[in-house]
PDBQT receptor file of N, H, CA, C and O in Angstrom, charges set to zero:
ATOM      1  N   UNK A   1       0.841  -1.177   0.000  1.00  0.00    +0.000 N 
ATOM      2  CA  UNK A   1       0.000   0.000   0.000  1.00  0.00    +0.000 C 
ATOM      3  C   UNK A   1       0.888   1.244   0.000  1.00  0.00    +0.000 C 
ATOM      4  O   UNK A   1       2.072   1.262   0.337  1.00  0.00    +0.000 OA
ATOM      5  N   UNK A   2       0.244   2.161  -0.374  1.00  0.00    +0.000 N 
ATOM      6  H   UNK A   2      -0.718   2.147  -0.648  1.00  0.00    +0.000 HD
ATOM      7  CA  UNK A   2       1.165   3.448  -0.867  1.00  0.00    +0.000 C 
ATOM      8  C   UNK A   2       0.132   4.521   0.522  1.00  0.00    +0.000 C 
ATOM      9  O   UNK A   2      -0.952   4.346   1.079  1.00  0.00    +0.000 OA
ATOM     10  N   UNK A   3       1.432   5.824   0.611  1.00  0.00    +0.000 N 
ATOM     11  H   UNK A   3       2.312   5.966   0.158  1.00  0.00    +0.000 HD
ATOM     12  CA  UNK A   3       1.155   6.541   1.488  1.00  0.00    +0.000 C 
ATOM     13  C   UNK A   3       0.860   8.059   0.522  1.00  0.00    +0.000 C 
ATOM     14  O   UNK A   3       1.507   8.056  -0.525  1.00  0.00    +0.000 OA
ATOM     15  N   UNK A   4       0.049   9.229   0.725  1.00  0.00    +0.000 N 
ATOM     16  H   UNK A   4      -0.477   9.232   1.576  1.00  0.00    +0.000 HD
ATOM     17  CA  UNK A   4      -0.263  10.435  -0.207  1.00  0.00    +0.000 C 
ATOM     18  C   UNK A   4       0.353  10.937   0.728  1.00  0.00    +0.000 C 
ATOM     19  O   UNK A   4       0.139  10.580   1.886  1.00  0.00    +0.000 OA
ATOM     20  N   UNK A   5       1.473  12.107   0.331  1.00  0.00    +0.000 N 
ATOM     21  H   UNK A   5       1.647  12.398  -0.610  1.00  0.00    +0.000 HD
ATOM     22  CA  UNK A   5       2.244  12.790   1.187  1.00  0.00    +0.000 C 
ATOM     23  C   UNK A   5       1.799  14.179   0.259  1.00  0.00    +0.000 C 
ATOM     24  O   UNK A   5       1.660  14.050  -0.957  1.00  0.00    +0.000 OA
ATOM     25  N   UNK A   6       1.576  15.590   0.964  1.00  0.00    +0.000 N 
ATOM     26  H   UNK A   6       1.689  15.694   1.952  1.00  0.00    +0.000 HD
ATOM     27  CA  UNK A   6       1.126  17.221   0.141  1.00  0.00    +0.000 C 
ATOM     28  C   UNK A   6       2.586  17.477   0.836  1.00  0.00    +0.000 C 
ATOM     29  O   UNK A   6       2.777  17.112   1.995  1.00  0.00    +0.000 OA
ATOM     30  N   UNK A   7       3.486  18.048   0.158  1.00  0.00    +0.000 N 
ATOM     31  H   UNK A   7       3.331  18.345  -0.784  1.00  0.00    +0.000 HD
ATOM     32  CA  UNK A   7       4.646  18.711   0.314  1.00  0.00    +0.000 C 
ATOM     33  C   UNK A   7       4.046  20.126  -0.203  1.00  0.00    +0.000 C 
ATOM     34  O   UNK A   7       3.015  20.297  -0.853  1.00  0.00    +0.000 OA
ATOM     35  N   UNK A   8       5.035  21.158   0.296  1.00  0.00    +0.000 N 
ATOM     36  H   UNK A   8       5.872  21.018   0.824  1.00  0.00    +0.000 HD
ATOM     37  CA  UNK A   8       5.416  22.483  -0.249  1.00  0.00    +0.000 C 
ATOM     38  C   UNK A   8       7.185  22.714  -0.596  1.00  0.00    +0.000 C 
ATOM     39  O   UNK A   8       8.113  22.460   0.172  1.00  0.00    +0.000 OA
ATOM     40  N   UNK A   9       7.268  23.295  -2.054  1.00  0.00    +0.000 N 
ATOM     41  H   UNK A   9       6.514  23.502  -2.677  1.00  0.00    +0.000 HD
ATOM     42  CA  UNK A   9       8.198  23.434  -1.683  1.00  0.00    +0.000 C 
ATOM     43  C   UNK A   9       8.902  24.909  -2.431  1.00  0.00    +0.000 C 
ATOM     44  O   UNK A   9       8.286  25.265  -3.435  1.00  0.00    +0.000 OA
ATOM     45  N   UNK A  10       9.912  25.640  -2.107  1.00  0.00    +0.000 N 
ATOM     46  H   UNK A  10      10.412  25.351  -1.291  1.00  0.00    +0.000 HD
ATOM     47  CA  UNK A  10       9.962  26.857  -1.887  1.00  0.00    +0.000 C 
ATOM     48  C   UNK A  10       9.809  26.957  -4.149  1.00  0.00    +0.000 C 
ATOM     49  O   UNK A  10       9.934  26.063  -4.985  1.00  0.00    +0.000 OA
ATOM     50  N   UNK A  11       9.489  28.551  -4.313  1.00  0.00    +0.000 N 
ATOM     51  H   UNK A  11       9.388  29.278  -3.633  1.00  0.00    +0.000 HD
ATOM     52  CA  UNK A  11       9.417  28.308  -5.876  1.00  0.00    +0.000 C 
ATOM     53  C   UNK A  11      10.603  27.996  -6.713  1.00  0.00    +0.000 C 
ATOM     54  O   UNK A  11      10.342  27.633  -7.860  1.00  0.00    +0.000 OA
ATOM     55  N   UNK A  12      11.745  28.058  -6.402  1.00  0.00    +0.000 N 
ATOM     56  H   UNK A  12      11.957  28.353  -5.470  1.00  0.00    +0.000 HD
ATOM     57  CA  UNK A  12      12.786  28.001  -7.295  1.00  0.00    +0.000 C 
ATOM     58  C   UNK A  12      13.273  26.474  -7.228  1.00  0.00    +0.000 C 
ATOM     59  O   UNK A  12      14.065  25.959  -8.017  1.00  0.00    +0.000 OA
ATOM     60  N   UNK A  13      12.756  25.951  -6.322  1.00  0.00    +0.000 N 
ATOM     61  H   UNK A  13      12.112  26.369  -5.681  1.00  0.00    +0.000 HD
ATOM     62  CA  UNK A  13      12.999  24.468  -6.301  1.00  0.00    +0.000 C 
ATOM     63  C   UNK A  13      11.872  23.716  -7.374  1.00  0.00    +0.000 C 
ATOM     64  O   UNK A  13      12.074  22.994  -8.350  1.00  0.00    +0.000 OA
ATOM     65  N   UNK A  14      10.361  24.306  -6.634  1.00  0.00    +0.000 N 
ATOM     66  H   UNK A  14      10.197  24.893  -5.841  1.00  0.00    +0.000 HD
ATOM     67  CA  UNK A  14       9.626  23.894  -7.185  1.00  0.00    +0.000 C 
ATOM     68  C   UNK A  14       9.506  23.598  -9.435  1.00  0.00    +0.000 C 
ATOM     69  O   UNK A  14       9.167  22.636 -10.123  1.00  0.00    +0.000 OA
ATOM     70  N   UNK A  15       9.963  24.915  -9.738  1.00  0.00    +0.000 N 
ATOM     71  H   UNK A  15      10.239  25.697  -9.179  1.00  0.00    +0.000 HD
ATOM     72  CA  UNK A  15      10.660  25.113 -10.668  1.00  0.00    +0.000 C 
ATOM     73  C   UNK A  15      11.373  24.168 -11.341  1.00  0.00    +0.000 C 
ATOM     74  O   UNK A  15      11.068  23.501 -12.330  1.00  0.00    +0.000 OA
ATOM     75  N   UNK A  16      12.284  24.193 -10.731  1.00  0.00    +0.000 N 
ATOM     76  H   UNK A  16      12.532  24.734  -9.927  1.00  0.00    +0.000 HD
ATOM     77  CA  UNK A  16      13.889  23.471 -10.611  1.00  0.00    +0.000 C 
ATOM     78  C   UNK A  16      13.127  22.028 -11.344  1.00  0.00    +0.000 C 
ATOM     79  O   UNK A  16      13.228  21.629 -12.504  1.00  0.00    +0.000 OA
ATOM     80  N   UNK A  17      12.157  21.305  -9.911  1.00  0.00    +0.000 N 
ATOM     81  H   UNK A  17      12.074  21.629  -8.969  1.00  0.00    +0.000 HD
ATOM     82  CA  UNK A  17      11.929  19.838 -10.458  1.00  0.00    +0.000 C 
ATOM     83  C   UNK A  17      10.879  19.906 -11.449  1.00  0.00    +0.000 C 
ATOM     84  O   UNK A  17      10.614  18.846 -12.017  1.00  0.00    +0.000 OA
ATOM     85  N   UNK A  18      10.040  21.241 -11.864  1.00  0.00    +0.000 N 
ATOM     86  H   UNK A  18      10.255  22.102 -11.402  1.00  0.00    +0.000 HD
ATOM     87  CA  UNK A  18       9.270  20.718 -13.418  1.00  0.00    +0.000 C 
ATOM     88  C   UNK A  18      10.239  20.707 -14.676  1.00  0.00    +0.000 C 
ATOM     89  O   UNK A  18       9.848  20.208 -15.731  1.00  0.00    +0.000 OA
ATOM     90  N   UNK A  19      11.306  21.174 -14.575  1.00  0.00    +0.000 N 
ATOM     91  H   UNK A  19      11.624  21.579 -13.717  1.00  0.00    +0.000 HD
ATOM     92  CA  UNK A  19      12.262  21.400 -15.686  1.00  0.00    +0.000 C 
ATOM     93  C   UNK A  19      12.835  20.118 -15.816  1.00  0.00    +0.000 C 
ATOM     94  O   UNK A  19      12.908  19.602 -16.932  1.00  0.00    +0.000 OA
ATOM     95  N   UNK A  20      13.381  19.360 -14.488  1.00  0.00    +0.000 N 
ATOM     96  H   UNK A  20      13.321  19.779 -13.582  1.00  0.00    +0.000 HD
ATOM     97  CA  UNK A  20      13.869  18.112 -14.688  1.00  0.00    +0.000 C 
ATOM     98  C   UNK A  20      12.890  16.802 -14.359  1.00  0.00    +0.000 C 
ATOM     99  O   UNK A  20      13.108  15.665 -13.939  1.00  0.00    +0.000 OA
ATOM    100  N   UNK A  21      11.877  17.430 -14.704  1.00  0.00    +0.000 N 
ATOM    101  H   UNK A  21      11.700  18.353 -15.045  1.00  0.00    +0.000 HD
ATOM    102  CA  UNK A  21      10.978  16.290 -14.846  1.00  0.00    +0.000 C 
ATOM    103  C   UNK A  21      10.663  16.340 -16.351  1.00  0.00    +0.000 C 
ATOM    104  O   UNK A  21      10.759  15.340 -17.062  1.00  0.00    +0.000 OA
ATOM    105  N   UNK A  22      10.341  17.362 -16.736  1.00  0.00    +0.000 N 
ATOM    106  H   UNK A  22      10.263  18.175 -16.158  1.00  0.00    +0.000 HD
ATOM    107  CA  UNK A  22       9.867  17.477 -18.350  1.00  0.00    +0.000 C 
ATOM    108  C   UNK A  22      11.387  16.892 -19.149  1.00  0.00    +0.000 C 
ATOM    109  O   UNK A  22      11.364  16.214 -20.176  1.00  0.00    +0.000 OA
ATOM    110  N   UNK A  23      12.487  17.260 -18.531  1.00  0.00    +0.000 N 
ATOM    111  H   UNK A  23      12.506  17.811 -17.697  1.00  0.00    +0.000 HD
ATOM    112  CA  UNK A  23      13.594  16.314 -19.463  1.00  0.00    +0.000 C 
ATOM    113  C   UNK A  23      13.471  15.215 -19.395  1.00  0.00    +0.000 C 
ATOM    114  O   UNK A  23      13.713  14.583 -20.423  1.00  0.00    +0.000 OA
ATOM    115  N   UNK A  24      13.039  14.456 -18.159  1.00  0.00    +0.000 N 
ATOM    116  H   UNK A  24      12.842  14.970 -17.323  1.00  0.00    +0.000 HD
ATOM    117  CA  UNK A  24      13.038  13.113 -18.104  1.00  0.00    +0.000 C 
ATOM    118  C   UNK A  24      11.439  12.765 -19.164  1.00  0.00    +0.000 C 
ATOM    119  O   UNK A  24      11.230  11.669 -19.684  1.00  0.00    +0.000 OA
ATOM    120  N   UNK A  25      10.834  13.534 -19.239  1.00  0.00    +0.000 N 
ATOM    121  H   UNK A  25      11.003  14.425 -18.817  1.00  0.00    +0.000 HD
ATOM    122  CA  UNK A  25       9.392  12.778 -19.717  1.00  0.00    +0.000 C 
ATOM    123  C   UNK A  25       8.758  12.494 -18.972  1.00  0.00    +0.000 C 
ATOM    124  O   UNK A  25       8.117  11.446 -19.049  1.00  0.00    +0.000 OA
ATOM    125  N   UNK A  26       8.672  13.408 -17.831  1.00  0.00    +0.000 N 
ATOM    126  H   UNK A  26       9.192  14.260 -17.768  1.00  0.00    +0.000 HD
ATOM    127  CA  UNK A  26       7.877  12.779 -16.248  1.00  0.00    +0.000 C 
ATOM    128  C   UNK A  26       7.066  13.248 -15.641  1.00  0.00    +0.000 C 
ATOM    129  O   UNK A  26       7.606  14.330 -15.413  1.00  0.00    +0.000 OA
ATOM    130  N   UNK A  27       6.421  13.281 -15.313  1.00  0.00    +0.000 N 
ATOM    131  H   UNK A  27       5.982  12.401 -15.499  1.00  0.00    +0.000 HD
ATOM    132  CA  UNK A  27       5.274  14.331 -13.931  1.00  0.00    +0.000 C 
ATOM    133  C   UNK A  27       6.774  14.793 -12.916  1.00  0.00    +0.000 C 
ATOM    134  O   UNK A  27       7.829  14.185 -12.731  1.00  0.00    +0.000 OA
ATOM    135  N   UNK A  28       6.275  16.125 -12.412  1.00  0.00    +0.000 N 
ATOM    136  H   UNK A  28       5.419  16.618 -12.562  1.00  0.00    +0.000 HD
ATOM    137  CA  UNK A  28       6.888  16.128 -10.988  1.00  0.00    +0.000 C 
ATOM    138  C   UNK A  28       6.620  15.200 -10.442  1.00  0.00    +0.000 C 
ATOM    139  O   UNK A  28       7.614  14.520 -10.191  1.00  0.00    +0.000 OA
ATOM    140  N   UNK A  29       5.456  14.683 -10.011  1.00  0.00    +0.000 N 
ATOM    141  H   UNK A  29       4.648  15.235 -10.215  1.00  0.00    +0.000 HD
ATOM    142  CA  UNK A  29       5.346  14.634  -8.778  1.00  0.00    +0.000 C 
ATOM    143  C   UNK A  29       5.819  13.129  -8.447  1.00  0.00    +0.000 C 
ATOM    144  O   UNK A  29       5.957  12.713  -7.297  1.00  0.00    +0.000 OA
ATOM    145  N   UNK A  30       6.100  12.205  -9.860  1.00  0.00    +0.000 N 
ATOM    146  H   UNK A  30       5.988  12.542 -10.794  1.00  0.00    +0.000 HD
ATOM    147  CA  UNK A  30       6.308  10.868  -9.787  1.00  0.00    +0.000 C 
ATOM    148  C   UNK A  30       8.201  11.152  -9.550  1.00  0.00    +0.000 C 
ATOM    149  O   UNK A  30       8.953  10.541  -8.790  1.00  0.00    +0.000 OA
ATOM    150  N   UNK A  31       8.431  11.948 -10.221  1.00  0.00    +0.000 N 
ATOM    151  H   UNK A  31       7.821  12.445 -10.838  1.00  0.00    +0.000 HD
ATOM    152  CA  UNK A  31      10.174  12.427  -9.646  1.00  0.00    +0.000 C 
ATOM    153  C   UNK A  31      10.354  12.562  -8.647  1.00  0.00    +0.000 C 
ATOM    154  O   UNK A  31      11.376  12.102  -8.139  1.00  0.00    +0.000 OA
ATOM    155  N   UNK A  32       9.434  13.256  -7.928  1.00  0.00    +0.000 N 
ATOM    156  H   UNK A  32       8.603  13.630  -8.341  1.00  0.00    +0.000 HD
ATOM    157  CA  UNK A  32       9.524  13.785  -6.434  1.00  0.00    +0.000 C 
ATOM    158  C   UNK A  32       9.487  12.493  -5.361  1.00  0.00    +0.000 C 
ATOM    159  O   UNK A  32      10.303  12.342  -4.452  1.00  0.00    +0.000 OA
ATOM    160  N   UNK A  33       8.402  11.622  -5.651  1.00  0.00    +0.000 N 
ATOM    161  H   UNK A  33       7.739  11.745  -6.390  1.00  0.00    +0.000 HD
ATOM    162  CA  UNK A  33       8.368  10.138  -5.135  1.00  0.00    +0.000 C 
ATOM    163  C   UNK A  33       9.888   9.631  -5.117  1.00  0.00    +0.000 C 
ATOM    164  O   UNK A  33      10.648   9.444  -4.167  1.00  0.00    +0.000 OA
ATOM    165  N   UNK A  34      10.053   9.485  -6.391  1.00  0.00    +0.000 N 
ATOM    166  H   UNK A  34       9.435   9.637  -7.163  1.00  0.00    +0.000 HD
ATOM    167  CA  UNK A  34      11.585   8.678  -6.814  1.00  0.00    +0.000 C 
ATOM    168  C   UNK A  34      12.554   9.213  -5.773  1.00  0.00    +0.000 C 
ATOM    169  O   UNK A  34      13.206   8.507  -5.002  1.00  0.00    +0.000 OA
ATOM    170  N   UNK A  35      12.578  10.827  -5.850  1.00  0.00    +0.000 N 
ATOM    171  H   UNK A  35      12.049  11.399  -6.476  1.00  0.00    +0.000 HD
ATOM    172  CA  UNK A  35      13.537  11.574  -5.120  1.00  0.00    +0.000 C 
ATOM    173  C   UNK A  35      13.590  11.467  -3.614  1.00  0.00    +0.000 C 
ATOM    174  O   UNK A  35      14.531  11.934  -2.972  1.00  0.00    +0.000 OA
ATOM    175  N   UNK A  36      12.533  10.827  -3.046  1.00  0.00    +0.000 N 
ATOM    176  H   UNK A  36      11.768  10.449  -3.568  1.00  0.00    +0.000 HD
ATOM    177  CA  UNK A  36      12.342  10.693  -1.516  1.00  0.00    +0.000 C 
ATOM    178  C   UNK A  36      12.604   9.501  -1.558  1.00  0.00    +0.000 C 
ATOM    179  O   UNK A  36      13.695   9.140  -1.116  1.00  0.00    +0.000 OA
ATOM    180  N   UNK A  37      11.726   8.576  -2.077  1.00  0.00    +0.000 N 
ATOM    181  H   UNK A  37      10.840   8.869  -2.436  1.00  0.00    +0.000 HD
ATOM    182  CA  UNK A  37      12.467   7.402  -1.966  1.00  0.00    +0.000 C 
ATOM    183  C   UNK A  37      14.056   7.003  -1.693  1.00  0.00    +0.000 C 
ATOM    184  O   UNK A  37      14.426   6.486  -0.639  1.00  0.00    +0.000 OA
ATOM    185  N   UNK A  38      14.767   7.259  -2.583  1.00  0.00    +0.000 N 
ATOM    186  H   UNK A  38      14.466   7.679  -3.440  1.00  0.00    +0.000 HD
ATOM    187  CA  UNK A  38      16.002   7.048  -3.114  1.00  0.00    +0.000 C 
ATOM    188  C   UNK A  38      16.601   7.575  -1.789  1.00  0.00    +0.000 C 
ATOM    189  O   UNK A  38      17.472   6.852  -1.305  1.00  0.00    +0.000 OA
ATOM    190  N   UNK A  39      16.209   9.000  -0.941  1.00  0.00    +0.000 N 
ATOM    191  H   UNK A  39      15.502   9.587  -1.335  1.00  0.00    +0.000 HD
ATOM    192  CA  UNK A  39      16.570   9.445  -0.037  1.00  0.00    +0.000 C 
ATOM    193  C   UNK A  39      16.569   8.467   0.991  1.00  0.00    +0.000 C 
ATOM    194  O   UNK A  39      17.505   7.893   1.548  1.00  0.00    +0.000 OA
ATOM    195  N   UNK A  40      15.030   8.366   1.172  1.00  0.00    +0.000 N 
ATOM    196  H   UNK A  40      14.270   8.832   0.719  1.00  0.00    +0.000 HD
ATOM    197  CA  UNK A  40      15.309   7.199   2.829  1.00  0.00    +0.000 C 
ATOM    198  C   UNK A  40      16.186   5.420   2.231  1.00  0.00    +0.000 C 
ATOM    199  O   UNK A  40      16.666   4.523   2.925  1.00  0.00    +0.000 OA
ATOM    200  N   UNK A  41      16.064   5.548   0.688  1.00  0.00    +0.000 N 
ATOM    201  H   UNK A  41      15.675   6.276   0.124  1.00  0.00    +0.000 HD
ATOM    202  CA  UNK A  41      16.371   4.085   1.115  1.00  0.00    +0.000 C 
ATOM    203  C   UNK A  41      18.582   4.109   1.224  1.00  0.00    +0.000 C 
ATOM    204  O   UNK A  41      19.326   3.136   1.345  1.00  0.00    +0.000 OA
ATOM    205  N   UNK A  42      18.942   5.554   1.119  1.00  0.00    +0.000 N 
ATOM    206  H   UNK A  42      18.337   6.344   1.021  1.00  0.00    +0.000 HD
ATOM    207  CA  UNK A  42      20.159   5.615   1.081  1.00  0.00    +0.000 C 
ATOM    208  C   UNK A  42      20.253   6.259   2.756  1.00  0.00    +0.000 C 
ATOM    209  O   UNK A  42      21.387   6.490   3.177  1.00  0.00    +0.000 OA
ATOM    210  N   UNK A  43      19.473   6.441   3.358  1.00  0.00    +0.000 N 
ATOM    211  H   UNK A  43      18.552   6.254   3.017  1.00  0.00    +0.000 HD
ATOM    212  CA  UNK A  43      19.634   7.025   4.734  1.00  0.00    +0.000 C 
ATOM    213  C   UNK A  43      19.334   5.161   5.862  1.00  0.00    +0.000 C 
ATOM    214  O   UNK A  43      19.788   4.657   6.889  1.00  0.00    +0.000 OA
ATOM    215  N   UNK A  44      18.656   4.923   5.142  1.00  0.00    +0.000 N 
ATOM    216  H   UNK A  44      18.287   5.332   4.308  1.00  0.00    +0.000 HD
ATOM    217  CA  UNK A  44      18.609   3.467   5.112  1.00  0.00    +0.000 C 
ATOM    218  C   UNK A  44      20.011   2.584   5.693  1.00  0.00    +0.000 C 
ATOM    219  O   UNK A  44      20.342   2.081   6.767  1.00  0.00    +0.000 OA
ATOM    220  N   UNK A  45      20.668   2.730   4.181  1.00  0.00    +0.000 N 
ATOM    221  H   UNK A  45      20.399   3.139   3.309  1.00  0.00    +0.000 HD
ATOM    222  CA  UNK A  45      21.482   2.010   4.200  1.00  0.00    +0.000 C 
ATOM    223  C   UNK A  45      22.921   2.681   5.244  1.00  0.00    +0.000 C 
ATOM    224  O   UNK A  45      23.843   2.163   5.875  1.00  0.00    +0.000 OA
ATOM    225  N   UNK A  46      22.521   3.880   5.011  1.00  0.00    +0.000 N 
ATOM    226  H   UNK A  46      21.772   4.301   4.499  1.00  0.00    +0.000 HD
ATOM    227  CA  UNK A  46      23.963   4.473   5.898  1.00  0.00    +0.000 C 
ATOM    228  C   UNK A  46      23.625   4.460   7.336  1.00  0.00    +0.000 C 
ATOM    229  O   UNK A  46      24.288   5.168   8.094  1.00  0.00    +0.000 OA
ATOM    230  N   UNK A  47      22.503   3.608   7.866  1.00  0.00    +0.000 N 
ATOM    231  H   UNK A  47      21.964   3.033   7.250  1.00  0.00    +0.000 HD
ATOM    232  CA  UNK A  47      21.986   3.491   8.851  1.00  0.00    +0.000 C 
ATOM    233  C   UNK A  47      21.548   4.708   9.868  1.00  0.00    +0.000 C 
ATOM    234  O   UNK A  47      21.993   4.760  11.014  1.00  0.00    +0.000 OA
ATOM    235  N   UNK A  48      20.798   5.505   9.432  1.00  0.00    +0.000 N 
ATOM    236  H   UNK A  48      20.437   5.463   8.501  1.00  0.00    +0.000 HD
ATOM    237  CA  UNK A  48      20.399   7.101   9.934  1.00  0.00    +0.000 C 
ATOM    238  C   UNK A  48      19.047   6.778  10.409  1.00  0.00    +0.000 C 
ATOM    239  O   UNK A  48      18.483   7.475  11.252  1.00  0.00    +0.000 OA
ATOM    240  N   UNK A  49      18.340   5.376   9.704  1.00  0.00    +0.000 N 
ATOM    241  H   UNK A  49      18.798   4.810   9.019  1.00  0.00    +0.000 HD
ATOM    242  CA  UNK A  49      17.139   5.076  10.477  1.00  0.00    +0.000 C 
ATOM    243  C   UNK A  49      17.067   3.631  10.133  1.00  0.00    +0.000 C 
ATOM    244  O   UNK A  49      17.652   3.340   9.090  1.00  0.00    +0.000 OA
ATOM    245  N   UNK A  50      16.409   2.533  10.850  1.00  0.00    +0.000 N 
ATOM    246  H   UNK A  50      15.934   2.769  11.698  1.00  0.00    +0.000 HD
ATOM    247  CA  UNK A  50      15.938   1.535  11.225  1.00  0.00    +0.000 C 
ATOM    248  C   UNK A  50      15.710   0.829   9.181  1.00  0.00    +0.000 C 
ATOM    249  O   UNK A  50      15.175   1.517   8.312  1.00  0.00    +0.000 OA
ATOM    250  N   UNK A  51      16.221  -0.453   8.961  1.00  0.00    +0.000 N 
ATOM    251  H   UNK A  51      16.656  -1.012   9.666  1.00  0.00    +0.000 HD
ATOM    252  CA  UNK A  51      15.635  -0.988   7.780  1.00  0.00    +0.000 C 
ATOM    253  C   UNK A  51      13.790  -1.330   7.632  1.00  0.00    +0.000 C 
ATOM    254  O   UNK A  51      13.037  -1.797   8.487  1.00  0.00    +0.000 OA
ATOM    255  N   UNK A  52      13.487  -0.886   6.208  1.00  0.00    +0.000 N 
ATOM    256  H   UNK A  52      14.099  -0.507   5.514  1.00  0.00    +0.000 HD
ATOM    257  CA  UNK A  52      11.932  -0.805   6.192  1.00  0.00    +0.000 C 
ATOM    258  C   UNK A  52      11.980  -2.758   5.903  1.00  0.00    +0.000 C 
ATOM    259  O   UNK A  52      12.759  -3.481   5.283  1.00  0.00    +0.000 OA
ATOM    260  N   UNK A  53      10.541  -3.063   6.832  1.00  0.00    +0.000 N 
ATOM    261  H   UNK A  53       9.907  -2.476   7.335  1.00  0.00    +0.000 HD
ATOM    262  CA  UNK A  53      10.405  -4.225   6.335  1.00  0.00    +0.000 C 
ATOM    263  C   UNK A  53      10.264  -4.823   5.164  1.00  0.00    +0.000 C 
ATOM    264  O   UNK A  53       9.887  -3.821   4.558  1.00  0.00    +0.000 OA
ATOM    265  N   UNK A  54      10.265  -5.812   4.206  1.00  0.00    +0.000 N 
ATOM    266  H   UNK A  54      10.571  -6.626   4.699  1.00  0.00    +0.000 HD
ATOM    267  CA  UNK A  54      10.081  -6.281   3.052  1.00  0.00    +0.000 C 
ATOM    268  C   UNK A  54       8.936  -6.078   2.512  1.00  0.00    +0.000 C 
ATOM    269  O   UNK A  54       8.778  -5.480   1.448  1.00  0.00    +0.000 OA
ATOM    270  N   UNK A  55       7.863  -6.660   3.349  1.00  0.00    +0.000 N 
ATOM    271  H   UNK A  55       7.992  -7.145   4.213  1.00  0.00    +0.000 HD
ATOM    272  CA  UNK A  55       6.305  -5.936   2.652  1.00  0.00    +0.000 C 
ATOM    273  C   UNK A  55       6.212  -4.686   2.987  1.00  0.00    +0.000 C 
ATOM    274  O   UNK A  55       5.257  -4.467   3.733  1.00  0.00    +0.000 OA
ATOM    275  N   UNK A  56       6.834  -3.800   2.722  1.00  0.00    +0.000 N 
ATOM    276  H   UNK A  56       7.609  -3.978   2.116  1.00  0.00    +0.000 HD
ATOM    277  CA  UNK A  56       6.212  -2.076   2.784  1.00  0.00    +0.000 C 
ATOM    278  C   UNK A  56       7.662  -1.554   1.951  1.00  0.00    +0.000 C 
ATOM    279  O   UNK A  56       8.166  -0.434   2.040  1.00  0.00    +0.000 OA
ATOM    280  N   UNK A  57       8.107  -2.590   1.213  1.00  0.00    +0.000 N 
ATOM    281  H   UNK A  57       7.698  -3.500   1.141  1.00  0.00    +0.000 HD
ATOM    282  CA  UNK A  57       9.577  -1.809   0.274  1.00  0.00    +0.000 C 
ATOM    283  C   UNK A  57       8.543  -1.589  -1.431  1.00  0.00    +0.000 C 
ATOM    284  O   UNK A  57       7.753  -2.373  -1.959  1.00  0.00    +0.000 OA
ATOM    285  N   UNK A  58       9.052  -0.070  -1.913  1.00  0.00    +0.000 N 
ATOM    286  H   UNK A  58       9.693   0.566  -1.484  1.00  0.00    +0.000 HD
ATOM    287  CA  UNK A  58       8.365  -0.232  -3.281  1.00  0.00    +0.000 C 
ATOM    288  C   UNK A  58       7.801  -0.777  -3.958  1.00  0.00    +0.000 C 
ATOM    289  O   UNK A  58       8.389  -1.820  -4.242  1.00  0.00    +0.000 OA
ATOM    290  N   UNK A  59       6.912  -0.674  -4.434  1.00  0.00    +0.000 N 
ATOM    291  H   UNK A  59       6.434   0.173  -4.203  1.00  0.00    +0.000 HD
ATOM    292  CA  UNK A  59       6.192  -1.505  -5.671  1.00  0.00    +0.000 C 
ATOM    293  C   UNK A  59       6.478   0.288  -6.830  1.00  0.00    +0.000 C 
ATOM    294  O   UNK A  59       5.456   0.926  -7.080  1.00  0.00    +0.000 OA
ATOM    295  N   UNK A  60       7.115   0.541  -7.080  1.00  0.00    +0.000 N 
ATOM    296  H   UNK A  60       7.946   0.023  -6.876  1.00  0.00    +0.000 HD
ATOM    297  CA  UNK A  60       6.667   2.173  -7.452  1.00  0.00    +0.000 C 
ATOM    298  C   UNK A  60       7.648   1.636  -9.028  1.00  0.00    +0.000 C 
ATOM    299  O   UNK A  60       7.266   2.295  -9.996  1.00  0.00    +0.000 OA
ATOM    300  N   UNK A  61       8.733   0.643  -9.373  1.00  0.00    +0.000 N 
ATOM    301  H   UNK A  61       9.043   0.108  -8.587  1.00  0.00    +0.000 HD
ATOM    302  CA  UNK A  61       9.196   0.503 -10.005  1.00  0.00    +0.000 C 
ATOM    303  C   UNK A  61       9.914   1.692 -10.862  1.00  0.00    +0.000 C 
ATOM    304  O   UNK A  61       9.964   1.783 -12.088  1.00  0.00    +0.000 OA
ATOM    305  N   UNK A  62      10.388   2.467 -10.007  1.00  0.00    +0.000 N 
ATOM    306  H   UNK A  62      10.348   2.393  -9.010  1.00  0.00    +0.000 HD
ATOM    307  CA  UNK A  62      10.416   3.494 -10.397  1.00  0.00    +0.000 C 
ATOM    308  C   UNK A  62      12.240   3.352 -10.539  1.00  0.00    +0.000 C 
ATOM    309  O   UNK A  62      12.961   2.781  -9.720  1.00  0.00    +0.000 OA
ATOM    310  N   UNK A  63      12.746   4.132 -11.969  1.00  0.00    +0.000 N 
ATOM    311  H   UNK A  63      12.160   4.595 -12.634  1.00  0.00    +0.000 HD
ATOM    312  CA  UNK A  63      14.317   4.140 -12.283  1.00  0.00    +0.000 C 
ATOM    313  C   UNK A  63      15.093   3.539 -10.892  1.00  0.00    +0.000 C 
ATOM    314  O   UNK A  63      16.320   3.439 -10.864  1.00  0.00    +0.000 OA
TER     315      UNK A  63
C-alpha cells in the first residue's frame, strides 16, 4: 500500500523539479516520489534510520 504525502516546496525548487521532470518525460510529482524514496532508502542504508520491512519496500518501479 502506498502513502499520499502534500509537500510544499519553496518556488525556485519547485521550478527546478518541473524542468527536470519534463527532461526526463515525467510528472513532478512521480520524480519527487523517486527523489524521496532514493533518499530514505540511502539514509537506510547508511543506517540514519531503522531498515523498512520487506512488505512495505516499493512496488513504485520506479528508475
Amino acid at each position: 500500500m502506498s502513502k499520499r504525502y502534500n509537500i510544499t516546496l519553496p518556488d525556485g525548487i519547485a521550478e527546478a523539479l518541473e524542468q527536470w521532470a519534463e527532461g526526463e518525460k515525467n510528472k513532478p510529482s512521480t520524480l519527487a516520489a523517486f527523489l524521496v524514496e532514493s533518499a530514505v532508502r540511502q539514509a537506510i542504508d547508511q543506517g540514519k534510520i531503522a531498515p523498512i520491512n520487506p512488505g512495505q519496500q516499493s512496488t513504485s518501479g520506479s528508475k
